[in-house]
VOMARTOR-101665 format. One line per 8 residues: number of its first residue (from 1); their letters; for each residue x, y, z of N, C-alpha, C. Coordinates in steps of 0.1 Angstrom, whole numbers. Example, Ala and Ser with C-alpha at 12.3 -4.5 7.8 and 13.67 -1.06 7.14 Angstrom:
BEGIN
1) as) 132,-57,78,123,-45,78,132,-33,78; 128,-22,71,137,-11,71,129,0,79
This chain:
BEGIN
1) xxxxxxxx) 1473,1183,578,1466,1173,584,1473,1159,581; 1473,1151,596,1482,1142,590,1473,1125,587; 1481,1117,578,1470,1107,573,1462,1101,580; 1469,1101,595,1461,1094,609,1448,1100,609; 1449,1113,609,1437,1120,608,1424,1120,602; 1429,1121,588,1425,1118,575,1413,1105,574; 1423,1097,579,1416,1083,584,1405,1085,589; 1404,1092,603,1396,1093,610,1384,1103,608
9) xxxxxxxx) 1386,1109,595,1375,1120,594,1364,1115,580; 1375,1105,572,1370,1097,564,1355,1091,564; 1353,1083,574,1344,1074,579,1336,1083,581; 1336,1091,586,1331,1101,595,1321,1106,583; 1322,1113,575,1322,1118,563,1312,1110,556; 1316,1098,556,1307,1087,548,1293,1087,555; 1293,1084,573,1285,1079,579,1276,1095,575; 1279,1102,578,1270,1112,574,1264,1120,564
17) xxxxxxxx) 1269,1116,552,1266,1115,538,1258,1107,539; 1261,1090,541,1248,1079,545,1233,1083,553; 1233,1089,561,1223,1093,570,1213,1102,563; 1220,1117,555,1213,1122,549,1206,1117,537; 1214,1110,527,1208,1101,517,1191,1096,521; 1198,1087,539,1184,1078,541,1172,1089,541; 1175,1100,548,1165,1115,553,1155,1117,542; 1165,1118,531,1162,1122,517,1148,1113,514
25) xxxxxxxx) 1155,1102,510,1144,1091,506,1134,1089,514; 1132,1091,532,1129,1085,541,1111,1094,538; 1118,1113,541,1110,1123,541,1106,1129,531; 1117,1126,518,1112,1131,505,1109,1148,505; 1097,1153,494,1092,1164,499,1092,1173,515; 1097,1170,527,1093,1169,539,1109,1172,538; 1121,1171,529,1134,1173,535,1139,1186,528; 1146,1196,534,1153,1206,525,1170,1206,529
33) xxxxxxxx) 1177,1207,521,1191,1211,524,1192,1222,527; 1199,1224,535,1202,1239,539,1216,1246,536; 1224,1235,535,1242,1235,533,1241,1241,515; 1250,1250,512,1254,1252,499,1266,1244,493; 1274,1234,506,1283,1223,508,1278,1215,512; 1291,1203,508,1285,1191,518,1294,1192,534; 1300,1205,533,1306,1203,549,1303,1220,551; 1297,1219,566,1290,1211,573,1277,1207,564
41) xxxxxxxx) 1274,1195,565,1260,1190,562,1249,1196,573; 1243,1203,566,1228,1212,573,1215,1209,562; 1209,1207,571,1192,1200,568,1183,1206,575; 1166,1202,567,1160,1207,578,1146,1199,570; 1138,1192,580,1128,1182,580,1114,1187,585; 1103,1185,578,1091,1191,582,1088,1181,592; 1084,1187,605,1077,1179,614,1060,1183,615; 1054,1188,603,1039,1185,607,1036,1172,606
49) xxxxxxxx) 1022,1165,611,1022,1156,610,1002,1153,610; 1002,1142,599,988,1140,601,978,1139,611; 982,1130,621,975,1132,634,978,1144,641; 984,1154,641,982,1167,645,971,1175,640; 976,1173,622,964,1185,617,952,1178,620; 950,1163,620,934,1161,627,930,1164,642; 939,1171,651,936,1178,659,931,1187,658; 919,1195,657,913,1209,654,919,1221,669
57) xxxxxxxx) 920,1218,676,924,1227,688,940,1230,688; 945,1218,689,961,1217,685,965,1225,675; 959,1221,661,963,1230,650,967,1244,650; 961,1250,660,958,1261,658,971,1268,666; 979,1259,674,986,1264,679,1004,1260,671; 1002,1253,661,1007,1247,658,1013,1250,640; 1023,1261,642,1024,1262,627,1025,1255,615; 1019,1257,603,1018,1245,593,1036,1243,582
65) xxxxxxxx) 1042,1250,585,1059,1249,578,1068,1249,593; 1063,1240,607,1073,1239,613,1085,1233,610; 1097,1233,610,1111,1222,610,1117,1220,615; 1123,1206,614,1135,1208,622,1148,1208,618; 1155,1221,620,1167,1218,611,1182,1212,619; 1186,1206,611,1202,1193,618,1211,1201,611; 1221,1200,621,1236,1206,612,1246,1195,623; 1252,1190,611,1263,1177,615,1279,1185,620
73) xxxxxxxx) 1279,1187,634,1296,1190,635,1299,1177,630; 1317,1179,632,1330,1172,621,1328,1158,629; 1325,1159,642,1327,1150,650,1315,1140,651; 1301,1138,645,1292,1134,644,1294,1120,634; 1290,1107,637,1280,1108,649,1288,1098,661; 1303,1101,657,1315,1093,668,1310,1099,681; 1314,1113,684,1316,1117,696,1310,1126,698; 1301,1133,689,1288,1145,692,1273,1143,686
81) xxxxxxxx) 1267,1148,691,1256,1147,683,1253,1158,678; 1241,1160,667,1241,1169,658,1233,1182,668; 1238,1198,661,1229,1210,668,1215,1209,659; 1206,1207,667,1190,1212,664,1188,1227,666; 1175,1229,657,1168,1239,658,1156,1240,658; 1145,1250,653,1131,1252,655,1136,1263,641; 1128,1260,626,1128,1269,617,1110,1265,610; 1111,1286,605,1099,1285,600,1102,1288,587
89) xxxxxxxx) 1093,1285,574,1096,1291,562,1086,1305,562; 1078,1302,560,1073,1315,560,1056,1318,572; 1057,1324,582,1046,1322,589,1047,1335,600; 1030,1339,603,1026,1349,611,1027,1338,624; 1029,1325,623,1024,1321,639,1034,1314,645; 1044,1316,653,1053,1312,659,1049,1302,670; 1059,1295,679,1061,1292,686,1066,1297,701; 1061,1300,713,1071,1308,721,1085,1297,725
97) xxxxxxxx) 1093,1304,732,1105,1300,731,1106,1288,740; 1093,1292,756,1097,1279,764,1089,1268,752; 1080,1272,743,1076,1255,735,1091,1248,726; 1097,1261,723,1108,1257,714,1117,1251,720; 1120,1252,735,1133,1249,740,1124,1232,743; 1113,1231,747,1107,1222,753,1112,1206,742; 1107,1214,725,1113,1202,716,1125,1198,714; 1128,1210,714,1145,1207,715,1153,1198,726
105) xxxxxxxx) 1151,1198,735,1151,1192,751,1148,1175,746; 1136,1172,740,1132,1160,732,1146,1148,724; 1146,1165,718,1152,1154,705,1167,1157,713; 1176,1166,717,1184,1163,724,1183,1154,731; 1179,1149,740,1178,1135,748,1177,1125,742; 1171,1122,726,1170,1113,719,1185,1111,715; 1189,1123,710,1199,1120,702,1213,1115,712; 1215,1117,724,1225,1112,732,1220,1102,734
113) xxxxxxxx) 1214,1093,737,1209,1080,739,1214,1075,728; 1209,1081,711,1215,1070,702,1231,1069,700; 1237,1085,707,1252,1082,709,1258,1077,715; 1249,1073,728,1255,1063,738,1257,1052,735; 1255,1047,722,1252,1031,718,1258,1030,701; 1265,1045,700,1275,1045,688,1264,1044,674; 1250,1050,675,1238,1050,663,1237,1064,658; 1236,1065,642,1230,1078,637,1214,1081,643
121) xxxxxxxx) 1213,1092,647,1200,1099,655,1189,1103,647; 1193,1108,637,1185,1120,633,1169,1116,630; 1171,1101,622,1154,1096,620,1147,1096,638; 1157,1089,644,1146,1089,661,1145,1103,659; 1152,1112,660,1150,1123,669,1137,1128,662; 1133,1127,648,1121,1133,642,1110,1127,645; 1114,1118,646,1096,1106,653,1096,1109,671; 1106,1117,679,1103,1120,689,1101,1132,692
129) xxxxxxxx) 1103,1143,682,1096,1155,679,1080,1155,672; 1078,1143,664,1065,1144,658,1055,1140,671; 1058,1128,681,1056,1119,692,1052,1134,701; 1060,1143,702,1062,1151,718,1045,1161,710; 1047,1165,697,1038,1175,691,1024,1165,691; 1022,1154,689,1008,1150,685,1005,1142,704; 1016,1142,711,1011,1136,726,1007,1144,735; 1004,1161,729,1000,1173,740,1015,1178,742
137) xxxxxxxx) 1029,1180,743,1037,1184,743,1037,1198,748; 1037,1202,734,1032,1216,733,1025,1222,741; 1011,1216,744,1002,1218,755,1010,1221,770; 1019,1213,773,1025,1214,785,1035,1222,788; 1039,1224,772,1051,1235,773,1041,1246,780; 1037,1251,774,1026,1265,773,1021,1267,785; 1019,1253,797,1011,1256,807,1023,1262,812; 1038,1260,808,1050,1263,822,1047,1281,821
145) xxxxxxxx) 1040,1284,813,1037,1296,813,1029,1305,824; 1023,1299,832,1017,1300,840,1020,1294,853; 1014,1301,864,1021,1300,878,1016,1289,884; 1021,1288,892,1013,1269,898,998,1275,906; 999,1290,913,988,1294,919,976,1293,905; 979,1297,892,970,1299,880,965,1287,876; 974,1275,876,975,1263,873,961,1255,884; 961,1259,898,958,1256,906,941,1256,907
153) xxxxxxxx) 941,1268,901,929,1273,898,920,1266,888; 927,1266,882,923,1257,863,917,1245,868; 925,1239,876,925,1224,883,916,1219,889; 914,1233,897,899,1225,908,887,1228,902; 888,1235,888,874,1229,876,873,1220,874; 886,1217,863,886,1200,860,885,1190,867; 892,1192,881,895,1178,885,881,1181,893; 873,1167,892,861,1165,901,863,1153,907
161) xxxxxxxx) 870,1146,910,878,1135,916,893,1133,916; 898,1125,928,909,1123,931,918,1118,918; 908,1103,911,909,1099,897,916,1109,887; 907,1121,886,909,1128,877,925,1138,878; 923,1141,889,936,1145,894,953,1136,892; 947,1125,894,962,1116,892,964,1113,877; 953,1111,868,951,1109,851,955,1127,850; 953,1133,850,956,1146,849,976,1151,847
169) xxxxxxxx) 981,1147,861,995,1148,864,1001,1137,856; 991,1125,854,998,1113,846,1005,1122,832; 998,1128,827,993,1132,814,1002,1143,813; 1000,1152,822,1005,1171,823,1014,1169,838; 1027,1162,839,1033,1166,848,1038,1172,854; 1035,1188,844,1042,1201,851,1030,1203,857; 1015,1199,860,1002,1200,866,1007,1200,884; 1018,1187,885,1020,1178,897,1024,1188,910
177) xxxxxxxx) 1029,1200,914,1031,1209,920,1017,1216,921; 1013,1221,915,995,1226,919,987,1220,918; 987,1208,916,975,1200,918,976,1192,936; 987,1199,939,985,1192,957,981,1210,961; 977,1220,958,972,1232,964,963,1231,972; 959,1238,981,944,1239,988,932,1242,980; 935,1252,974,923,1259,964,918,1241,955; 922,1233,954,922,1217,943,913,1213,954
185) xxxxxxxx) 922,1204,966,911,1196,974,907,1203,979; 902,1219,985,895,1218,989,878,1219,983; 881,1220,971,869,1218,963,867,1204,960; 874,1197,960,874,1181,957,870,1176,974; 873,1184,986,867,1180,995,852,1181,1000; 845,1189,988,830,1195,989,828,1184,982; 831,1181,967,826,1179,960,820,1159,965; 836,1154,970,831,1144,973,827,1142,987
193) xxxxxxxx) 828,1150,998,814,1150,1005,802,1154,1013; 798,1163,994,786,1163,994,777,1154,994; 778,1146,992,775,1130,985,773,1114,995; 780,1124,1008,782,1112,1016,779,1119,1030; 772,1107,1040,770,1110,1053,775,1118,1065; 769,1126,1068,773,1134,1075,781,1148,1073; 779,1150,1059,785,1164,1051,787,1174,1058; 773,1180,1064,775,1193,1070,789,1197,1082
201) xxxxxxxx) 785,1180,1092,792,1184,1102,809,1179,1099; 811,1173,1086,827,1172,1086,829,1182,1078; 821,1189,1070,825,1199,1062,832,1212,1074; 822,1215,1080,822,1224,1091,834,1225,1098; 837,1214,1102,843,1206,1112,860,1212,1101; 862,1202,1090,871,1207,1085,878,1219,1086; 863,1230,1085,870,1244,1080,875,1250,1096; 871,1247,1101,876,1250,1118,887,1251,1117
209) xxxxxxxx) 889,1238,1112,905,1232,1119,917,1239,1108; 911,1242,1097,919,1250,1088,920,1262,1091; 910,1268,1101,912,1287,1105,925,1284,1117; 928,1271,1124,936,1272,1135,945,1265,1132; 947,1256,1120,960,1252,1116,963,1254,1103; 960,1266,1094,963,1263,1083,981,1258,1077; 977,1249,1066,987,1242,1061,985,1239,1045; 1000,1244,1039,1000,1241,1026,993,1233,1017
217) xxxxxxxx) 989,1222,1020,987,1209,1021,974,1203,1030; 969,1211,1035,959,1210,1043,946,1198,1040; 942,1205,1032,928,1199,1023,931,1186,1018; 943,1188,1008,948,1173,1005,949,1162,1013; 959,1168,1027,956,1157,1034,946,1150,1046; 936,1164,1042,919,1162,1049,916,1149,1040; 913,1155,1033,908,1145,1020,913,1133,1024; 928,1130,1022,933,1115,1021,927,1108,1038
225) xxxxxxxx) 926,1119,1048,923,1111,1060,909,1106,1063; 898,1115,1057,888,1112,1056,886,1097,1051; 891,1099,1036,886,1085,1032,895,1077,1038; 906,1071,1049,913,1061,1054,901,1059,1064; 895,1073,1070,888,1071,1083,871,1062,1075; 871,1062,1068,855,1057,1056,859,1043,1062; 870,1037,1061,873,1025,1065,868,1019,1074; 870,1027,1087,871,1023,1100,857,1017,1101
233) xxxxxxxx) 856,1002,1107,841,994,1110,840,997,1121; 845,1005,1132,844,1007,1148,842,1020,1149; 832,1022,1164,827,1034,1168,837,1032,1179; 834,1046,1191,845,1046,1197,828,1051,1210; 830,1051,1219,821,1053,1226,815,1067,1226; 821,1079,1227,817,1090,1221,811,1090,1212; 813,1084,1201,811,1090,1188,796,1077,1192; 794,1071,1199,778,1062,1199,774,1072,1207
241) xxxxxxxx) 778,1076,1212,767,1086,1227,765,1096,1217; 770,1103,1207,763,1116,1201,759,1114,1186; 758,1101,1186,749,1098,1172,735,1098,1176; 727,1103,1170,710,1096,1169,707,1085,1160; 704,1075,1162,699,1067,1154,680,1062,1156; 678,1059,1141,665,1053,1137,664,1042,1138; 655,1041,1142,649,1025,1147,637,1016,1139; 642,1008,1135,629,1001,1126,633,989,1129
249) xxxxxxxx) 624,976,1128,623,965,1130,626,959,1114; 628,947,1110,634,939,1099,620,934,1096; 611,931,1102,598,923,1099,583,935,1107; 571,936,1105,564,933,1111,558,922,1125; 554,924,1135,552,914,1140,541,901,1136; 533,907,1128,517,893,1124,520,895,1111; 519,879,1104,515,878,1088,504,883,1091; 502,884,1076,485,880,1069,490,872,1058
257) xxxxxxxx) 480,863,1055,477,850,1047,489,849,1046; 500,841,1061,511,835,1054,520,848,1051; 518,854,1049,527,866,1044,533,877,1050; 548,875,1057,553,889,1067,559,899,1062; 552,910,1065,553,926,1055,572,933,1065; 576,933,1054,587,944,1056,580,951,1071; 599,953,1075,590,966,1088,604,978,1085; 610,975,1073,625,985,1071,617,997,1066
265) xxxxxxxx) 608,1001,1062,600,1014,1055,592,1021,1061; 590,1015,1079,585,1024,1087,593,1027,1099; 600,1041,1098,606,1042,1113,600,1045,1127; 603,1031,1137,592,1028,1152,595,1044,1158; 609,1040,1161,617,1057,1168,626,1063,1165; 634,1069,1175,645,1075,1172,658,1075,1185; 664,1071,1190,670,1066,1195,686,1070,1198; 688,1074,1215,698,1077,1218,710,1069,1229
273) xxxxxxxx) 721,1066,1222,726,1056,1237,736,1065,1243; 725,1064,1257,736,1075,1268,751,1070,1273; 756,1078,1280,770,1075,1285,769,1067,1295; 756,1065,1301,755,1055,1311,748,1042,1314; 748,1043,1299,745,1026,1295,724,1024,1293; 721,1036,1293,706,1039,1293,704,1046,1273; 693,1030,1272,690,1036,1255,676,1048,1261; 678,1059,1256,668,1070,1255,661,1076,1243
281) xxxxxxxx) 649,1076,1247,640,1081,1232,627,1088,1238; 621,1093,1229,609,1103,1234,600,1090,1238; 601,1077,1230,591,1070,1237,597,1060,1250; 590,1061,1264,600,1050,1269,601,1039,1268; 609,1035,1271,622,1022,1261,618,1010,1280; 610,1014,1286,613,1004,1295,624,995,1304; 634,1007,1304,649,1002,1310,656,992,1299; 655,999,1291,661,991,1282,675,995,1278
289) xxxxxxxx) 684,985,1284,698,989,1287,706,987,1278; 720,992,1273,733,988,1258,745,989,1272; 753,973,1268,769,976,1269,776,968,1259; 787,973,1258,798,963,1253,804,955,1256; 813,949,1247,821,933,1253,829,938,1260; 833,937,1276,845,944,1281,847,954,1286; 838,962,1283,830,976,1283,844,981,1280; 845,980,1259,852,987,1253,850,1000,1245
297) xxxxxxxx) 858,1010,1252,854,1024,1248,858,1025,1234; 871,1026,1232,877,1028,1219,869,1020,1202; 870,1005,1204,867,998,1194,853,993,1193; 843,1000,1195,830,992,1199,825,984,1183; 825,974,1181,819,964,1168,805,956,1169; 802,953,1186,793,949,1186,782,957,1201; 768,956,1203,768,961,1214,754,951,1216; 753,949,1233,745,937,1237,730,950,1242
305) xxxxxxxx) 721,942,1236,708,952,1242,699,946,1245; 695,952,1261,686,941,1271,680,944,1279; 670,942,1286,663,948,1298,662,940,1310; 664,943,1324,665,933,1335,679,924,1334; 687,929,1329,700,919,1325,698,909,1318; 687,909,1312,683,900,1295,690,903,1286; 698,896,1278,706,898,1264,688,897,1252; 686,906,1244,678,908,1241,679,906,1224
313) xxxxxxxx) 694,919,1220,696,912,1209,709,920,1209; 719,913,1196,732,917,1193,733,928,1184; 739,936,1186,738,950,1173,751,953,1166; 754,947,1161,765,944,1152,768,959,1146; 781,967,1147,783,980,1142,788,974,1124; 785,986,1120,784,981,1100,788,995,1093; 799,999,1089,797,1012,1082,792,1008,1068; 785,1020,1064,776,1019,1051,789,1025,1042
321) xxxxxxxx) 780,1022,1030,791,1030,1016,792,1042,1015; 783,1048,1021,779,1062,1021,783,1073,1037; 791,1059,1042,800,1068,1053,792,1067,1064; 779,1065,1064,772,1064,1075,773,1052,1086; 765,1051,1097,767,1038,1108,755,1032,1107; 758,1020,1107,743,1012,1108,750,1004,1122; 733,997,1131,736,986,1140,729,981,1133; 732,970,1132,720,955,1128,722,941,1140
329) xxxxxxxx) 708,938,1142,703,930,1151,701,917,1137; 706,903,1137,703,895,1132,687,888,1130; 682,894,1137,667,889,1139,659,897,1140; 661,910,1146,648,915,1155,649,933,1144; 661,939,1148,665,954,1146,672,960,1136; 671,971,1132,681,975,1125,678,990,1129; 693,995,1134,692,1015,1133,701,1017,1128; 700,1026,1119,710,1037,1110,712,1050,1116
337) xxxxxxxx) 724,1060,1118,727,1070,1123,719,1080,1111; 708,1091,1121,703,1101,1115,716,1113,1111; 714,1115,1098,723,1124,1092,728,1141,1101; 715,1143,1098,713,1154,1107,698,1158,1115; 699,1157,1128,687,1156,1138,680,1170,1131; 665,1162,1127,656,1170,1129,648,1174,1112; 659,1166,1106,658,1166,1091,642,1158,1085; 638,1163,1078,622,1158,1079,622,1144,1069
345) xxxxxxxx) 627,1145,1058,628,1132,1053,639,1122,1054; 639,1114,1072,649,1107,1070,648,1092,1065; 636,1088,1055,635,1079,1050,649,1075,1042; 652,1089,1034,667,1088,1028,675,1077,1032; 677,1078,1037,685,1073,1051,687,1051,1044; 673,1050,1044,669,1037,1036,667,1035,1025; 672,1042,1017,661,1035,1004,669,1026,996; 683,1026,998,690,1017,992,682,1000,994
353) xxxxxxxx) 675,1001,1011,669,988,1013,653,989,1012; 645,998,1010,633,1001,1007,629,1003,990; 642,1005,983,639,1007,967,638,996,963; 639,979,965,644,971,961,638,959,971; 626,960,971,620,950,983,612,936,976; 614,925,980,609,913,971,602,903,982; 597,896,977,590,884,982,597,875,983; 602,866,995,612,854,996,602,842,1001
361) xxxxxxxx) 602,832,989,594,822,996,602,807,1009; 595,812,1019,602,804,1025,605,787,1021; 615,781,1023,620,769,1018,611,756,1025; 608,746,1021,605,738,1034,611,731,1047; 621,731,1042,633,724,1052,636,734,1060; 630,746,1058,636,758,1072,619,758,1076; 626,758,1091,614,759,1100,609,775,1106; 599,776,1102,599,793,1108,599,795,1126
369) xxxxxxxx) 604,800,1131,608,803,1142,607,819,1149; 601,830,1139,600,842,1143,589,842,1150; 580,838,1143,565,839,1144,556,828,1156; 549,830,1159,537,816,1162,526,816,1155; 524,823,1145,516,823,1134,526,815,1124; 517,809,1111,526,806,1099,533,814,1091; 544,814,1086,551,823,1078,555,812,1061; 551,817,1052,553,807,1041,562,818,1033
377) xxxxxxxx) 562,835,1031,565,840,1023,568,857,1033; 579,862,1026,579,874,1034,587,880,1027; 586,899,1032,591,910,1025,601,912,1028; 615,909,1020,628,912,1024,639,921,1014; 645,931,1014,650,940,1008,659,929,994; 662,930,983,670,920,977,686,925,979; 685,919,990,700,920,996,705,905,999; 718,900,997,723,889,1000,718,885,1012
385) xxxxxxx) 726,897,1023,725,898,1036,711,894,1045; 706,905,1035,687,904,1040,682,892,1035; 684,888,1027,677,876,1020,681,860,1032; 693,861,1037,701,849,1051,694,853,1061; 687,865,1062,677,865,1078,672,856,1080; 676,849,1094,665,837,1101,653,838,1098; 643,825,1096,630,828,1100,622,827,1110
C-alpha cells in the first residue's frame, strides 16, 4: 500500500473510531460491539424506546431486544454509508421481513442524505428508526401485508367520512390505493346521505346508474359530484315541475292583543308547479299562475306568482343545508320541497324554523304595514333572515 493511500485511509479510520466513541457515551447500556476488532468496526444499538413501550397495542408487536446493528465499510463515511441490519438477542417474537426491510429503507435514506452533505449518520439514522417505530411505522409495514381489496374492506368501517378518509391516507399512505374502492364510498355514500334530503331517490337513482355503468371509481366519484351538485342555488325547470312542495304562510293573518302568531308550524297545502305555468293542489288555487324571468328553463333563482297577470309575490329559490329546496316569498310565503310524497310527518321538513320560535318586539320607527289591525309584537323563527321580515 502506497503512502498516498495510507493517507487516505487514515482519516477515515479516525472519523469512525470518533463516531463510535460518541454512540458509546450517546447510548451507553443501549450500545453493544459486535467487532472482536477495530476493523471492520460493527455495532449494534437498542432501538426500544419509551414512548413505544407506553404504547400497550404497539408493544405487543414489537420485540423488547430489537437492534440496530452498523458495520462501517473502509470507505465510510467519505464515499459509503454504513450496512444496517435488524438483530435480536434473544426472542420468541420476530419481526416479518416486509416490517424489517420497511426500517431499513428508513435509516438507509437517512443515512445517504447525511452522505450527501459529507456527515457521520449513524446517531440520525437511530432517532429515524426510533421516529418510524413510535409514528405507526410498523403498523403500515404490516398493512402491505394485505391486499388493497382487504384493505378496502377495513376502510369502509373506519372511515365514516370523507374527513376520515383523507386523515386516514394522511397517516397510512399505503391505505391511498384502497381507499378510492367502491366497496369505501359506496358506504360513505349511504352514510352521508342518509342524513340529507332526498336520500331515497338519489340513493336509488345512484345504484341504477352503477348496474349500467359500472366503474372502478364509481362511488367516489358519485360522492364527489353530489356534494359539487349540494352547491347549486338553481332549479332547472324539470326538476320544479316534479318537486312537491309545502306551503305555509310566514305570519298568520289577525293579531290578537297586538300579537301575530307564526304561520311556519302549520302546513296551508301542498303544492305543485305544472309545466304549463299552472300552480296545482288538491285545494283550488284560483288560477293562480308561476313564471320566470325570461322564461328561464335551465337556471330558475327566482319565480313570479300571480293571478289575472298580478305579480303577487317573488319566490326566491334557496337550497337548504340539508340538500333540500326552499322558495321564499319576502312577505307573504314560504314552501319547502316535500322529501318524499305521502310521508306522514312532514313537519320534519321545518323544525330547524319551528324549534327556535321567539317574540320580536316591533321597533317604533318601523311602521307596520302587513296588517290593518295593530301589530306591536310577533312570532318569528330566531333566524337573522326571519328576524329582517317586513312588517
Amino acid at each position: 500500500m502506497s503512502n498516498e493511500e495510507e493517507e487516505k485511509i487514515l482519516p477515515t479510520s479516525i472519523a469512525q473510531e470518533e463516531e463510535m466513541e460518541s454512540m458509546v457515551a450517546i447510548f451507553a447500556d443501549g450500545f453493544t460491539l459486535l467487532s472482536s476488532s477495530r476493523e471492520p468496526i460493527s455495532y449494534s444499538i437498542h432501538l426500544q424506546t419509551k414512548e413505544f413501550n407506553n404504547n400497550d397495542i404497539s408493544r405487543l408487536r414489537l420485540p423488547d431486544d430489537l437492534r440496530l446493528t452498523v458495520s462501517y465499510p473502509s470507505t465510510y463515511p467519505d464515499n459509503d454509508i454504513p450496512t444496517f441490519d435488524i438483530l435480536y438477542d434473544k426472542t420468541n417474537i420476530t419481526l416479518h421481513e416486509i416490517q424489517v426491510r420497511a426500517i431499513l429503507k428508513t435509516v438507509a435514506t437517512v443515512a445517504q442524505e447525511n452522505l450527501d452533505i459529507g456527515m457521520p449518520c449513524v446517531y440520525s439514522c437511530v432517532q429515524a428508526a426510533k421516529e418510524f417505530l413510535t409514528n405507526g411505522g410498523l403498523d403500515q409495514a404490516g398493512l402491505a401485508l394485505l391486499s388493497d381489496d382487504s384493505l378496502a374492506c377495513i376502510l369502509s368501517y373506519l372511515a365514516t367520512s370523507k374527513e376520515d378518509i383523507d386523515e386516514i391516507c394522511i397517516t397510512l399512505p399505503i391505505l391511498e390505493n384502497a381507499a378510492r374502492q367502491n366497496v369505501v364510498w359506496k358506504q360513505l355514500c349511504q352514510r352521508r346521505w342518509r342524513e340529507k334530503w332526498g336520500y331515497k331517490q338519489r340513493w336509488e337513482r345512484a345504484l341504477e346508474n352503477f348496474n349500467t355503468q359500472p366503474d372502478e371509481h364509481y362511488w367516489m366519484n358519485t360522492y364527489n359530484n353530489e356534494e359539487e351538485d349540494a352547491k347549486r342555488t338553481y332549479l332547472t325547470r324539470d326538476e320544479l315541475c316534479n318537486l312537491t312542495f309545502d306551503w305555509r304562510d310566514w305570519f298568520k293573518q289577525t293579531p290578537q292583543n297586538g300579537l301575530l302568531s307564526t304561520g311556519v308550524g302549520l302546513s296551508l297545502l301542498t303544492v305543485v308547479f305544472s309545466p304549463d305555468g299552472n300552480v296545482s293542489s288538491y285545494i283550488p288555487m284560483n288560477q293562480l299562475m308561476w313564471k320566470t324571468k325570461g322564461d328561464n328553463d335551465v337556471g330558475i333563482s327566482c319565480i313570479s306568482l300571480g293571478r289575472h297577470g298580478r305579480e303577487r309575490a317573488k319566490l326566491h329559490v334557496i337550497r337548504l343545508t340539508n340538500w333540500g329546496w326552499e322558495l321564499r316569498d319576502q312577505k307573504y310565503y314560504i314552501l319547502r320541497a316535500v322529501d318524499e310524497v305521502g310521508l306522514p310527518n312532514v313537519n320534519k321538513l321545518w323544525e330547524d324554523l319551528t324549534a327556535n320560535i321567539i317574540v320580536q318586539e316591533r321597533p317604533e320607527w318601523i311602521k307596520s304595514t302587513r296588517s290593518r289591525y295593530e301589530i306591536n309584537r310577533r312570532e318569528v323563527p330566531d333566524d337573522e333572515d326571519c328576524k329582517a321580515l317586513p312588517w
